[in-house]
C-alpha positions as CSV (number, residue, x, y, z in Angstrom):
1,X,-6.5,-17.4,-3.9
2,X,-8.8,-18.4,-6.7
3,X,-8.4,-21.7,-8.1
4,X,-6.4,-20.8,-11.5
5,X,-4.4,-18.2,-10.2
6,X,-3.4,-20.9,-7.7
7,X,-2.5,-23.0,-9.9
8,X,-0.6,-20.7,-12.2
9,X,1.5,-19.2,-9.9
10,X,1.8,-22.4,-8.1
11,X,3.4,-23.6,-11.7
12,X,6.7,-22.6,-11.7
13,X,7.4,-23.5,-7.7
14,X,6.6,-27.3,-8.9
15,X,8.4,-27.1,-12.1
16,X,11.1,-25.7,-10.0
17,X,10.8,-28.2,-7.4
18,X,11.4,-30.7,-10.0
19,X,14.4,-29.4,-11.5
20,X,16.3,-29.7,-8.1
21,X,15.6,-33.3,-8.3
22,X,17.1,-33.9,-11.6
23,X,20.0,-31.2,-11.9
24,X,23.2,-31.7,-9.3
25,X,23.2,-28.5,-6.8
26,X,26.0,-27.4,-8.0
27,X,24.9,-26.7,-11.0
28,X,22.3,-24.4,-9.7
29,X,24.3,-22.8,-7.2
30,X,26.5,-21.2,-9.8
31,X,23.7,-18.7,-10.9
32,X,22.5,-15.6,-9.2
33,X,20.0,-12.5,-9.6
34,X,21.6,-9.7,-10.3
35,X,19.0,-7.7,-11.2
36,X,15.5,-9.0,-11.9
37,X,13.0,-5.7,-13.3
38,X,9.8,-5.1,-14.6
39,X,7.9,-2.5,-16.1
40,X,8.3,0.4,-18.9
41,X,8.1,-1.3,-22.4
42,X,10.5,1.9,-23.8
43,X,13.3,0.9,-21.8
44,X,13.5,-3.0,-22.7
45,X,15.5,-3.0,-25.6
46,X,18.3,-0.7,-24.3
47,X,18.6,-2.5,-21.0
48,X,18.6,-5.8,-22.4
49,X,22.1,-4.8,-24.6
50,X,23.0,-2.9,-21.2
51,X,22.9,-6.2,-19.5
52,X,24.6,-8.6,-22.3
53,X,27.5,-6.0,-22.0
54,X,27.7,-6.6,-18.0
55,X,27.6,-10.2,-19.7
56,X,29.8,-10.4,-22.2
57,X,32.4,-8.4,-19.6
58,X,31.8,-11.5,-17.0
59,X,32.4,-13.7,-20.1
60,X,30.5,-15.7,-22.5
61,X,27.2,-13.7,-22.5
62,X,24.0,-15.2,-23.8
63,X,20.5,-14.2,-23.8
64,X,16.7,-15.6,-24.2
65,X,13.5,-14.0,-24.7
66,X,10.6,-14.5,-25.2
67,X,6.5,-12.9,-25.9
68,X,4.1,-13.7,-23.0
69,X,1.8,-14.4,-26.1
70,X,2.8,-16.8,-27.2
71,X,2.3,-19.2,-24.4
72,X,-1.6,-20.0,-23.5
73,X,-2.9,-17.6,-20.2
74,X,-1.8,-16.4,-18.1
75,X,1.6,-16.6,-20.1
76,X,5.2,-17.6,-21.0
77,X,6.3,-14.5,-18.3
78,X,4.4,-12.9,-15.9
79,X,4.4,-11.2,-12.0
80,X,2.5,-12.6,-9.7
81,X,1.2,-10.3,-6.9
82,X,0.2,-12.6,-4.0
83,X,-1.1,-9.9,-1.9
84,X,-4.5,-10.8,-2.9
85,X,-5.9,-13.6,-4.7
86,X,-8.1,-11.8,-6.6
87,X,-5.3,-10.0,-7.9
88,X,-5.1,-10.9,-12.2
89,X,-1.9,-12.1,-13.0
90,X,-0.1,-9.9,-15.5
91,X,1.5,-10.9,-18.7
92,X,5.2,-9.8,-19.6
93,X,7.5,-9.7,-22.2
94,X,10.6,-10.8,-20.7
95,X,15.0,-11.3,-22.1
96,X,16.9,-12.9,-19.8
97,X,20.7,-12.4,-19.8
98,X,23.2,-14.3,-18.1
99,X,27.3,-15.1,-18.1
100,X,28.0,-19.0,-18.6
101,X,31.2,-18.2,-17.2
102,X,30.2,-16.4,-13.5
103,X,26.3,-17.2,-13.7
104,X,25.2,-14.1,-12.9
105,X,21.7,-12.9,-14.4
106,X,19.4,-9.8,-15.4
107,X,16.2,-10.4,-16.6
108,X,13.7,-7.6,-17.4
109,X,9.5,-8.3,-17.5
110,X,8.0,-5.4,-19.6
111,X,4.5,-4.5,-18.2
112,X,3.4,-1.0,-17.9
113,X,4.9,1.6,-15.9
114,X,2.6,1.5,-13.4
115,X,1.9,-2.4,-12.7
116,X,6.0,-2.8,-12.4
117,X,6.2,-0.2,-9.9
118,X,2.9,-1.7,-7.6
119,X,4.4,-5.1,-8.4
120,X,8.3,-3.9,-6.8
121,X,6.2,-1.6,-4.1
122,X,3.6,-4.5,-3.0
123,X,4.5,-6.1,0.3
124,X,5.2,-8.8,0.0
125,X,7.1,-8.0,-3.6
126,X,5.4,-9.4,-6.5
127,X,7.0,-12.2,-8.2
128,X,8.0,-13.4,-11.4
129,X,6.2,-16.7,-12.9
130,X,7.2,-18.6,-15.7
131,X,5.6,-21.3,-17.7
132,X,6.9,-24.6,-17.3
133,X,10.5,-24.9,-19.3
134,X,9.7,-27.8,-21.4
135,X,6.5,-25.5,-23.0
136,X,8.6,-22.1,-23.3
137,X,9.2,-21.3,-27.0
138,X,12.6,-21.0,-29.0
139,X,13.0,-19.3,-32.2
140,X,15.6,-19.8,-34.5
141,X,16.8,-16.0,-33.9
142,X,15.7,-13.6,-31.7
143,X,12.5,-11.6,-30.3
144,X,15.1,-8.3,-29.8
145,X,17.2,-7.0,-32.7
146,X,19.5,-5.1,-30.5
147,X,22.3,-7.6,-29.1
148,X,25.7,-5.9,-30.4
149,X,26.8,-9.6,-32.1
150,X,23.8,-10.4,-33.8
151,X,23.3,-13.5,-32.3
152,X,20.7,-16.2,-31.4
153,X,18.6,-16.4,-28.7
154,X,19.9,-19.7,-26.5
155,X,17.5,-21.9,-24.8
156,X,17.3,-21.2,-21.1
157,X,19.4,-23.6,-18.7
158,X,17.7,-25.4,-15.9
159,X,20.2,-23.7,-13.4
160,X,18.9,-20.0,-14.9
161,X,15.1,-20.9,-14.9
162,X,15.6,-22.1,-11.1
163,X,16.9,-18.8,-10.3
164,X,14.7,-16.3,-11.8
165,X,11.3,-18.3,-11.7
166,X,9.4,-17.3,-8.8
167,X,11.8,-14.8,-7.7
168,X,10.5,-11.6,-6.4
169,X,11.4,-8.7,-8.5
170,X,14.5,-6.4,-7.4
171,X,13.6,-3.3,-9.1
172,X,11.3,-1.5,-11.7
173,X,11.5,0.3,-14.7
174,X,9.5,3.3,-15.2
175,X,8.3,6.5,-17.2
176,X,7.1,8.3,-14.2
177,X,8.4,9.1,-10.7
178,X,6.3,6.5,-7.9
179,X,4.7,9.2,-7.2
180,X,3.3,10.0,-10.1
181,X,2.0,5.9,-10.5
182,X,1.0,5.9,-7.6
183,X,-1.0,9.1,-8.4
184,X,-2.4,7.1,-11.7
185,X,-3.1,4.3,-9.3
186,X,-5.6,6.5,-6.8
187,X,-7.3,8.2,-9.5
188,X,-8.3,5.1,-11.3
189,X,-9.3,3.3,-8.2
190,X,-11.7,6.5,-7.6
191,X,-15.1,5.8,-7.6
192,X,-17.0,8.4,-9.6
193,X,-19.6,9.0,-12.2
194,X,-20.2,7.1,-15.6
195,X,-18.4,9.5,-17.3
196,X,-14.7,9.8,-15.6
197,X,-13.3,13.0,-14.8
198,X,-9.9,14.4,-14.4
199,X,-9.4,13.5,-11.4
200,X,-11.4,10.3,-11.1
201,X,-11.8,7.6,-13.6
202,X,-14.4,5.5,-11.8
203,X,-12.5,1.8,-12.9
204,X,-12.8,0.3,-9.5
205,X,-14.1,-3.3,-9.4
206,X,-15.6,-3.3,-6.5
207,X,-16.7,-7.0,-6.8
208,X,-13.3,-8.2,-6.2
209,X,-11.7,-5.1,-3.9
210,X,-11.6,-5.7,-0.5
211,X,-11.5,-2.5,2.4
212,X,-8.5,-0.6,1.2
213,X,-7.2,-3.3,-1.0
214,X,-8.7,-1.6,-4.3
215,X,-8.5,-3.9,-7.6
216,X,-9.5,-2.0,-10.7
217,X,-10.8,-3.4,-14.0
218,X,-7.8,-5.2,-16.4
219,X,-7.6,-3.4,-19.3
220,X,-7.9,-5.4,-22.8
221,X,-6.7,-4.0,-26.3
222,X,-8.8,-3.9,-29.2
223,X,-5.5,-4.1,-31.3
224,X,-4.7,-7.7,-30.4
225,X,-7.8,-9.8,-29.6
226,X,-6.6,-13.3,-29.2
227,X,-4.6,-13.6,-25.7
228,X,-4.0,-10.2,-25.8
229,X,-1.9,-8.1,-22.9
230,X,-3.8,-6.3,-20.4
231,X,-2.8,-4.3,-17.8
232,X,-4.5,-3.6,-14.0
233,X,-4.7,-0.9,-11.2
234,X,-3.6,-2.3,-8.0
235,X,-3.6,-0.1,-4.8
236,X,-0.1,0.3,-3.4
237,X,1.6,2.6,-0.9
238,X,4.9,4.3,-1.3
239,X,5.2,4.6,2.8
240,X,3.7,3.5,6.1
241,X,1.8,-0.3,5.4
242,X,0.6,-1.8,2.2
243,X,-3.0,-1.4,1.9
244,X,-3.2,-5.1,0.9
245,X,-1.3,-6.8,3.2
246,X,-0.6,-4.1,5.5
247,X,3.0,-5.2,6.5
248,X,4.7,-2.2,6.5
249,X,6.9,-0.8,2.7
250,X,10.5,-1.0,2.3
251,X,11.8,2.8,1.6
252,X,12.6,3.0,-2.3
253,X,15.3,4.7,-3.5
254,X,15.0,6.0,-7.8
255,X,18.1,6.4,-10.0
256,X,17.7,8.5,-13.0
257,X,18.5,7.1,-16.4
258,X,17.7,9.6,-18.8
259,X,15.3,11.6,-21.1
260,X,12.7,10.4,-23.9
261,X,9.9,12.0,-26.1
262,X,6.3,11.4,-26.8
263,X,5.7,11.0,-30.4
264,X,2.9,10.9,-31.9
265,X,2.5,8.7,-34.6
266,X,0.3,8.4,-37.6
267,X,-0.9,5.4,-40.4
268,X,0.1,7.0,-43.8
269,X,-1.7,4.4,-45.9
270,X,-4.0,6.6,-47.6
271,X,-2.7,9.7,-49.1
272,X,-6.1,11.6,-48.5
273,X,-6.2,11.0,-45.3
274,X,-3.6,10.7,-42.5
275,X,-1.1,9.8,-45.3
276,X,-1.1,13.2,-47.1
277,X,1.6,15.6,-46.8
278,X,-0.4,18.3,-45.3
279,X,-0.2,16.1,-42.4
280,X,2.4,17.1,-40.5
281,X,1.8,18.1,-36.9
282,X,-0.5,18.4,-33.8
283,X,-1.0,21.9,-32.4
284,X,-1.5,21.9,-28.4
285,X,-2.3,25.0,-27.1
286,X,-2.9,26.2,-23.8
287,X,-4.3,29.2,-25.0
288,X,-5.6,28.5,-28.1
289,X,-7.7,24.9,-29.9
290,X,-5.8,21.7,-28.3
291,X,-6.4,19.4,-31.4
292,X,-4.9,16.7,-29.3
293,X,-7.9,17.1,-26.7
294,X,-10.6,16.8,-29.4
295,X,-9.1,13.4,-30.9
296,X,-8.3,11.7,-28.0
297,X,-11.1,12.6,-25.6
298,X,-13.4,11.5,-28.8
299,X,-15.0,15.0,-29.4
300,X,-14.0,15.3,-32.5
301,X,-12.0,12.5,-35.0
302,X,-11.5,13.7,-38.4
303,X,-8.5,14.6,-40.2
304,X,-8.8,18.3,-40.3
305,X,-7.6,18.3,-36.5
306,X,-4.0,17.8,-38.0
307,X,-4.6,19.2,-41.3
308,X,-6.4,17.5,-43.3
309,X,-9.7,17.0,-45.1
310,X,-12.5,17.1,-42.3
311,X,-14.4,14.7,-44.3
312,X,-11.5,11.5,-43.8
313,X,-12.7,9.9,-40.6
314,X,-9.7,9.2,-38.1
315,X,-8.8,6.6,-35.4
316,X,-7.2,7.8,-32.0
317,X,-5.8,5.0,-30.5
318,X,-5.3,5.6,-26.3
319,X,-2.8,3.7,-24.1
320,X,-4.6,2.3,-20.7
321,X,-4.5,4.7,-17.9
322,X,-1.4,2.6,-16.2
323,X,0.6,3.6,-18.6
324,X,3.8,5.6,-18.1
325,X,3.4,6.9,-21.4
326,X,-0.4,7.1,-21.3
327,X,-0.1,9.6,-17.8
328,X,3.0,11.3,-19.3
329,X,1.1,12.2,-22.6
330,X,-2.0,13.0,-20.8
331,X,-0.2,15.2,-18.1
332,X,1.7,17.4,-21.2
333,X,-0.7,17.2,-23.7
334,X,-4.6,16.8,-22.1
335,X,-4.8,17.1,-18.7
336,X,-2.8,20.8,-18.5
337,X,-2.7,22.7,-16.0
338,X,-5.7,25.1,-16.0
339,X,-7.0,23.4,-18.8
340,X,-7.9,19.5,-17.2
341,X,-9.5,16.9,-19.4
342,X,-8.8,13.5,-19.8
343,X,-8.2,10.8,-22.6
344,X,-11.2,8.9,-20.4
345,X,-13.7,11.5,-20.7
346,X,-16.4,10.3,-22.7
347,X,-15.9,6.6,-21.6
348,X,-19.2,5.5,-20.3
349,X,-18.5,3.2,-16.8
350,X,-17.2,-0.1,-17.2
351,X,-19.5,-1.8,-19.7
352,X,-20.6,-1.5,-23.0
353,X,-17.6,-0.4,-24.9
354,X,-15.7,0.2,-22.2
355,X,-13.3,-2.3,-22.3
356,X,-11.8,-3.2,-24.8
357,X,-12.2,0.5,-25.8
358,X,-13.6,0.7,-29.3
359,X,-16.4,4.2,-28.7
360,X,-17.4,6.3,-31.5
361,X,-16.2,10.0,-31.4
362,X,-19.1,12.8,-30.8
363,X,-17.9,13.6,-34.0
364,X,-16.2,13.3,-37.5
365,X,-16.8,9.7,-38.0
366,X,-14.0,7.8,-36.3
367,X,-13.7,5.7,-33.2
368,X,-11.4,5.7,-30.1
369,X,-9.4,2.5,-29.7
370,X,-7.0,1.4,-26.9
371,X,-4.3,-0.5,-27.4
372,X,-2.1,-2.1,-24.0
373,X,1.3,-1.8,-24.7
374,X,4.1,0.1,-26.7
375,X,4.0,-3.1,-29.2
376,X,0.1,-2.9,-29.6
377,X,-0.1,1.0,-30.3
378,X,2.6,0.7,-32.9
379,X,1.0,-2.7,-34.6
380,X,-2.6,-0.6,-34.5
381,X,-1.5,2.4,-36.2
382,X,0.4,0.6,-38.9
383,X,-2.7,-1.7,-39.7
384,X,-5.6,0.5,-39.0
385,X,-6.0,3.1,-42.0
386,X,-6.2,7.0,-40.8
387,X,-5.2,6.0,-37.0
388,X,-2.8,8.2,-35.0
389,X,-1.6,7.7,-31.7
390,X,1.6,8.1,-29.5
391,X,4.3,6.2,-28.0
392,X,7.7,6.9,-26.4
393,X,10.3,7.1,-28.9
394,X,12.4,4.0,-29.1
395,X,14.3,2.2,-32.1
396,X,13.2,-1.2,-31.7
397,X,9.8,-0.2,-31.3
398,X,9.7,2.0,-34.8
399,X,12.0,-0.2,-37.0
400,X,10.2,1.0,-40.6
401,X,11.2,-2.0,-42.5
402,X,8.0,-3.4,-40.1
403,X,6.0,-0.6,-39.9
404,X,5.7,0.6,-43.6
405,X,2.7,2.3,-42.9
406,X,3.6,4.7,-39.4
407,X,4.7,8.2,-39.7
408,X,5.7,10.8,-36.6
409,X,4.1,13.7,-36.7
410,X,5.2,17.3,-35.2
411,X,4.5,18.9,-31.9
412,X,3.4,22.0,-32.1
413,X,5.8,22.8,-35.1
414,X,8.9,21.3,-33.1
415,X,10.1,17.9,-34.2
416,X,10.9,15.3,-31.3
417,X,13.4,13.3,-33.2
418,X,15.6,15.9,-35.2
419,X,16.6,19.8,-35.7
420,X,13.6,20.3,-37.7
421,X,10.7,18.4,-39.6
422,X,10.9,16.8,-43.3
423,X,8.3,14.2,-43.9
424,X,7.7,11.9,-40.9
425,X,10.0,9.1,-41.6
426,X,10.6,6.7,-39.2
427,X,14.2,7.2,-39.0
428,X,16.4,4.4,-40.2
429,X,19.4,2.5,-38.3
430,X,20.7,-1.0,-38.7
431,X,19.1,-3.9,-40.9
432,X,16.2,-6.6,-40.1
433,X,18.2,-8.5,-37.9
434,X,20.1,-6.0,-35.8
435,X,19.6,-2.6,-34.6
436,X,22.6,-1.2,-34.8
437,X,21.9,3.2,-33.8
438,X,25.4,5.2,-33.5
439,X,24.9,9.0,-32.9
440,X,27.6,11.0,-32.6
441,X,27.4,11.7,-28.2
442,X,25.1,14.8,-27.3
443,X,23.3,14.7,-30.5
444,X,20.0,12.6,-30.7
445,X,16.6,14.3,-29.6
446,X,18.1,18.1,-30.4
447,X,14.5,19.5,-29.4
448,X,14.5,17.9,-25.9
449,X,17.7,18.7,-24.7
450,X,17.4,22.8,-25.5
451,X,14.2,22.4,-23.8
452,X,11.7,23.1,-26.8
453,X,10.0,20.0,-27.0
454,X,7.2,19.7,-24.6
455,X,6.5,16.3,-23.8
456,X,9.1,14.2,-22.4
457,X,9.8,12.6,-19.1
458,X,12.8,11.1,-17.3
459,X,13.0,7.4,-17.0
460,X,13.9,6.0,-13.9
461,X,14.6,2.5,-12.1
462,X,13.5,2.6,-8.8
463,X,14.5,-0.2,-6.2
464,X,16.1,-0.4,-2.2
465,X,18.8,0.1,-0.8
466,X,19.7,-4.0,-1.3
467,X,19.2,-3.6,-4.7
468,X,20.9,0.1,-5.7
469,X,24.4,-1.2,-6.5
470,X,23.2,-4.0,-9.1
471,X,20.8,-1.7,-10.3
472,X,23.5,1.0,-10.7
473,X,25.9,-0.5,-12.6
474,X,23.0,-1.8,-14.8
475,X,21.3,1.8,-15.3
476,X,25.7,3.3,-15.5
477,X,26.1,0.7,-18.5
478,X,22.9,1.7,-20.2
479,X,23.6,5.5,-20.0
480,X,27.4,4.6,-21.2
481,X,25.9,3.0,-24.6
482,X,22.6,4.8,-25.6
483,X,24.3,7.1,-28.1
484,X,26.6,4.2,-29.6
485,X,24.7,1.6,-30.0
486,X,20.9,2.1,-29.3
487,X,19.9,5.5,-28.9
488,X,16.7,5.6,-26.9
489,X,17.0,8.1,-24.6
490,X,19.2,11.3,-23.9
491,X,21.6,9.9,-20.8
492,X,21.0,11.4,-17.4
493,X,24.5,11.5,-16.9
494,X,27.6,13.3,-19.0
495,X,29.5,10.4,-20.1
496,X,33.5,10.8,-21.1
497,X,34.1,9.9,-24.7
498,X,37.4,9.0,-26.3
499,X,38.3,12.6,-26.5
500,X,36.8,15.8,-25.6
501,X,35.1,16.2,-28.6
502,X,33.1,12.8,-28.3
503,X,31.7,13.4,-24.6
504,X,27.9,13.2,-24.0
505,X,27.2,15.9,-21.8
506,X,24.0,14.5,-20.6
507,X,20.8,16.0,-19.8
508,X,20.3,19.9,-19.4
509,X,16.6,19.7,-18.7
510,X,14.5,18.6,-16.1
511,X,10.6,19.1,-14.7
512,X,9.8,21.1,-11.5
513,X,8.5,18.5,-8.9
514,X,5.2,19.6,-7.2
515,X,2.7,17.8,-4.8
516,X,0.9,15.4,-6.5
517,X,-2.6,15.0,-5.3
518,X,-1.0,15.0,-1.4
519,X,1.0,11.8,-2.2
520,X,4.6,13.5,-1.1
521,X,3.9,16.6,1.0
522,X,7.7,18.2,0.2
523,X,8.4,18.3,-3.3
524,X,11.6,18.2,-4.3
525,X,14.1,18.4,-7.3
526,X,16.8,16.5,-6.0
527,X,20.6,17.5,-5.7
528,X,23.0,18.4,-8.5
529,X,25.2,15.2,-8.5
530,X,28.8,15.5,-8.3
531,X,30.5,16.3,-11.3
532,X,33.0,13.1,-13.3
533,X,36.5,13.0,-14.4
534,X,37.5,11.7,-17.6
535,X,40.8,10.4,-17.9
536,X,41.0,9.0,-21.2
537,X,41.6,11.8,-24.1
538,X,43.3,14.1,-21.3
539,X,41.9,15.3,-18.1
540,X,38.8,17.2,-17.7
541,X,35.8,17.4,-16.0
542,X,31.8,17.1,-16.8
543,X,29.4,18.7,-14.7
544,X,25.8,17.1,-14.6
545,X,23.0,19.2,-16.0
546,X,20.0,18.0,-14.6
547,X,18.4,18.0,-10.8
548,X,17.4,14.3,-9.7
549,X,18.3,11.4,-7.8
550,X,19.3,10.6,-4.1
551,X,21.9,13.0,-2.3
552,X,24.7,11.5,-0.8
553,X,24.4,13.1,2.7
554,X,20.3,11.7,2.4
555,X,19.3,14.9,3.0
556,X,18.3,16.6,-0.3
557,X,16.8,13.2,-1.9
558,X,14.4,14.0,-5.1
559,X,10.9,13.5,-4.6
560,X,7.4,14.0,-5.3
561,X,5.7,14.5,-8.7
562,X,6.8,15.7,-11.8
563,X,5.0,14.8,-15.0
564,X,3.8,17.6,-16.5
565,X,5.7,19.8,-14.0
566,X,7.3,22.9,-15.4
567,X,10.4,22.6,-17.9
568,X,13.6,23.6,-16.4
569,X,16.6,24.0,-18.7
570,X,19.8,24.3,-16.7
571,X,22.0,26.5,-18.8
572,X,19.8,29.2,-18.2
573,X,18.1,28.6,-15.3
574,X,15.1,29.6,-16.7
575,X,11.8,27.6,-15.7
576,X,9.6,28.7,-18.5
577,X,11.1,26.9,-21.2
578,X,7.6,26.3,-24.0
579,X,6.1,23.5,-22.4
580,X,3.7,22.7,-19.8
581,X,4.2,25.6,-17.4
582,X,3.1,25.9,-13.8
583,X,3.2,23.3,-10.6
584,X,0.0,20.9,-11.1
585,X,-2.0,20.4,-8.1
């Protein structure tokens, strides 16, 4: 291990080691992991009030969190993945929750899809490092709006930063099936020419990789220059022996927790450019101009590629290639089947303006930028004039009263957040200090659930068999307040309301599962999970809508691929749905 990630990760272990000398062992006893996650950024804000309900049920919940920016590198949060020590370290957001009255705790690192599921995969697990406790930051309020009582971050006790600090993760958040990361993972590890391709990005850094322990380039952002995020391809395995370590992997097991679109998103500053109303939408057609290929593969960046004046240079700003939303936008919007490109094309080798990404378009007078992180994408749109780029559709990401200057735009005439489109407007729920997002149950994101809105994916926590029950109830809670409180994502599940009339049905849609690259050589959608009974309201029953997860009898489990796959929509059974159609290979 090189000499400062020694000492980093070493960090915590002492700072640790010195608690246990001044606080009684009792005290420390009383708290314990319940579930401790990292990875999708879209998912942080509605597990974090998921988890303070779990709290507030065990009795007197509180909650801390914090920006890995704003402690010096590598971090206030971050995972440590010991399998190597060349291995960066990688920054995380991070809210932990915990019960003063039971000391139970759920804490939640947001990296990228991809880095939390090699970090859970790795063998050993990746860990999670803290900076010491006297240097992590307070505010006088909160870094999340989103806690149902408004309250106050609360500094974190001794006992609770014992627990959690170098404690290996027990489960990750994601946009993508494994599969599919791991997929991401192998095809940014390829070696290949200059100029990436499809199927082989060419980001290896073969200075620090070792045999089959691949390490790729860390990505930087051009958004936020000054201890900025970054993000880093890791090889991993999903079965058989780590290709680090080579101890053999722990068999994973992924719950489904629901359904959430790709929006793209657009700076409105200047109404001749991005900001006029002619600006409305991005057409993607497989069989016609992909205006979504020219922008973000650089070929051509002016505004007449979503309607207006061609001589209004724009800004494409691209997530990094370890991104769950970067792969799930690619795989829906760029890299279609029978059509492949890639967001990387274009994107000479690792030097020059490689990294951080900042390459002038072939043409129309703008410049690709890349941004690491939902936060970053969001910040860079709103202060860079004529920029568009995408993100997974969340609340807390998109509150307008901070982003005056973002729009969403239209895909492909269907609008990803309503019935149908008016002007872009971020939509509006709760005030500065708390995000407060009631929908009446089976009613946000209209377009995904019948199925018309093409880019989506499933999110998904995926951790073992130790870990499934925790991880359960923390995945049951979040599904059984999305439409009441923070409405991120269409639940997975049907969910009983009060009364008939106020019961989430769940999702009705899911993607077709194919190989992916040879990863998983059986494909499979998973079972139809057993109906629920609601009880309160009067008896009835609600049948789930959507293929996925682990069959009881272990027989029928969901597997392989399936961003991008083929759009299913259950109360027709019909698999061509307008969307990416056709198994990719």
């Amino acid at each position: 291990m090189n000499l400062s990630k020694k000492l980093a990760a070493a960090l915590p272990c002492l700072v640790a080691a010195s608690l246990a000398v001044t606080i009684p062992t009792h005290a420390q006893s009383t708290f314990q992991v319940k579930v401790l996650t990292a990875g999708s950024s879209a998912q942080f804000g509605v597990f974090a009030e998921a988890a303070y309900k779990l709290a507030e049920a065990d009795g007197n919940a509180k909650h801390y969190t914090v920006k890995s920016g704003q402690c010096p590198s590598p971090g206030c949060a971050f995972l440590d993945d010991a399998r190597n020590s060349n291995i960066p370290l990688e920054p995380a957001n991070l809210w932990v929750v915990w019960s003063a009255t039971t000391g139970n705790i759920w804490a939640y690192a947001s990296v990228d899809s991809v880095v939390g599921v090699r970090s859970f995969m790795a063998v050993p697990r990746a860990t999670l490092g803290l900076a010491s406790a006297a240097s992590l930051p307070l505010s006088a309020t909160t870094n999340l709006a989103v806690w149902d009582d408004s309250s106050n971050d609360t500094a974190l006790p001794a006992g609770a930063y014992a627990a959690i600090s170098g404690a290996k993760l027990t489960a990750a958040n994601t946009d993508v099936r494994p599969e599919d990361a791991l997929y991401a993972t192998t095809r940014d590890l390829t070696a290949g020419p200059p100029n990436p391709t499809p199927t082989s990005f060419g980001y290896l850094n073969s200075a620090i990789s070792s045999g089959t322990c691949k390490i790729g380039f860390s990505y930087q952002s051009a958004i936020t220059t000054t201890n900025g995020p970054i993000a880093t391809a890791v090889s991993f395995s999903l079965s058989g022996n780590d290709p680090c370590s080579h101890k053999a992997t722990t068999p994973f097991i992924t719950i489904p927790v629901g359904a959430a679109p790709i929006v793209f998103i657009a700076n409105k500053s200047n109404a001749s450019g991005l900001g006029s109303s002619a600006v409305t939408g991005v057409n993607v057609k497989r069989f016609g101009i992909n205006h979504a290929v020219l922008m973000f593969t650089g070929r051509n960046c002016d505004a007449s590629q979503v309607g207006g004046s061609s001589s209004t240079p724009i800004f494409p700003i691209l997530r990094e290639p370890t991104s769950g939303t970067y792969n799930t936008f690619d795989f829906t919007n760029i890299n279609l089947s029978g059509f492949p490109h890639t967001q990387e094309q274009g994107v000479t080798g690792t030097s020059g303006s490689f990294n951080p990404l900042n390459s002038a378009c072939s043409a129309g007078g703008g410049s690709r930028l890349r941004g690491v992180g939902t936060g970053d994408v969001v910040k860079g749109v709103n202060n860079t004039q004529d920029s568009i780029g995408y993100v997974f559709f969340s609340y807390e990401a998109l509150p307008p009263s901070s982003f005056p200057n973002v729009k969403y735009l239209a895909l492909d005439g269907v609008d990803p957040l309503h019935t149908s489109y008016f002007d872009g407007s971020l939509p509006t729920c709760g005030t500065s200090t708390k995000i407060n997002c009631f929908h009446d149950r089976g009613t946000t994101f209209p377009n995904l659930r019948n199925g018309t809105y093409r880019s989506w994916s499933i999110y998904r926590v995926v951790t073992d068999a130790a870990g499934t029950a925790n991880a359960t109830d923390l995945v049951n809670k979040a599904q059984a307040i999305v439409d009441t409180t923070l409405a991120d994502f269409v639940p997975f599940a049907p969910v009983c309301g009060s009364s008939a009339s106020q019961d989430e049905p769940g999702l009705k849609v899911y993607r077709q599962h194919f190989n992916r690259g040879g990863i998983t050589p059986s494909p499979n959608d998973g079972p139809l999970p057993a109906s629920i009974t609601c009880t309160t309201g009067g008896i009835r029953t609600l049948a789930f809508g959507a293929l996925g997860g682990q069959d009881p009898t272990n027989t029928n489990n969901e597997a392989g691929g399936d961003v991008g796959g083929a759009i299913v929509y259950t109360p027709t059974g019909s698999p061509t749905v307008p969307g990416p159609t056709g198994t990719l290979q």
